[in-house]
C-alpha positions in Angstrom: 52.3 -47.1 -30.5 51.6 -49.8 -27.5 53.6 -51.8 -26.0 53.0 -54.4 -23.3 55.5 -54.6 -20.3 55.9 -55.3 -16.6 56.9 -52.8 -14.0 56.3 -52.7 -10.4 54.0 -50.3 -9.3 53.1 -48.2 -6.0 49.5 -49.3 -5.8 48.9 -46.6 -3.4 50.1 -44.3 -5.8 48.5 -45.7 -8.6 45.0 -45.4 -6.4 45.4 -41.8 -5.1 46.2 -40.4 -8.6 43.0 -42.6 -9.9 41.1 -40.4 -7.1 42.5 -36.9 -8.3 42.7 -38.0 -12.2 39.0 -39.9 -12.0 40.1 -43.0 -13.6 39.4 -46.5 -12.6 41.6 -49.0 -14.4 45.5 -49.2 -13.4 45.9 -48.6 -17.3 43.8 -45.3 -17.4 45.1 -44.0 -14.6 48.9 -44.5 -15.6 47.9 -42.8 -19.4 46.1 -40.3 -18.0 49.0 -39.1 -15.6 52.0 -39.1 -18.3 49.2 -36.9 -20.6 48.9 -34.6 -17.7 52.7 -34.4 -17.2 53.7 -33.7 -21.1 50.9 -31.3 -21.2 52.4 -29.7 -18.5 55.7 -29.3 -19.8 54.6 -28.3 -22.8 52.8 -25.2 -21.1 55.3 -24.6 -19.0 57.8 -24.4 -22.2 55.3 -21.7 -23.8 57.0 -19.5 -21.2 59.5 -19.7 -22.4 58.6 -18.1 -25.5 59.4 -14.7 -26.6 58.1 -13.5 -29.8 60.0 -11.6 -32.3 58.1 -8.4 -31.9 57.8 -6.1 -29.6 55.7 -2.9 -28.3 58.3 -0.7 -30.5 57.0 -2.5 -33.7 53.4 -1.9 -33.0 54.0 2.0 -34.3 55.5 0.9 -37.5 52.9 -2.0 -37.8 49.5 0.8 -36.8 50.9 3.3 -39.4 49.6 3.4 -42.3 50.9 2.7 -45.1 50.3 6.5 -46.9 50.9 8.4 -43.5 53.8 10.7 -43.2 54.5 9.6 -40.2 54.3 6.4 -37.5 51.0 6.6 -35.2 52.8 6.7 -31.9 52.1 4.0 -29.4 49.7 5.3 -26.3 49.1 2.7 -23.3 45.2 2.7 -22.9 44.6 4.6 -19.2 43.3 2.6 -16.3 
């Protein structure tokens, strides 16, 4: 979705973040920044992520499924 509106604008902003983005056009330039903010956000909300696993559950998962018992979990050596 697009919508046209009218907002005052630091043009020396708007011509210093066409330098580090490479865009030209006012429009570009303004697109181009928001994409690079919510992509940013949305990396920065990945660490915030914690799976629902962790080392302990790599035994049970490496076992198989006929052992008698788990296959312990070794750090490889470095």
């Amino acid at each position: 979705m697009r919508k046209h509106t009218t907002i005052d604008v630091d043009m020396d902003l708007v011509r210093e973040a066409g330098d580090a983005l490479g865009t030209k056009r006012m429009t570009d330039t303004i697109h181009a920044a928001l994409d690079d903010v919510v992509r940013r956000r949305r990396r920065m909300a990945l660490l915030d992520f914690r799976p629902a696993i962790d080392l302990g559950d790599l035994d049970a998962m490496r076992a198989h499924r006929f052992a008698e018992s788990e296959a312990p979990y070794e750090p490889d050596p470095e």
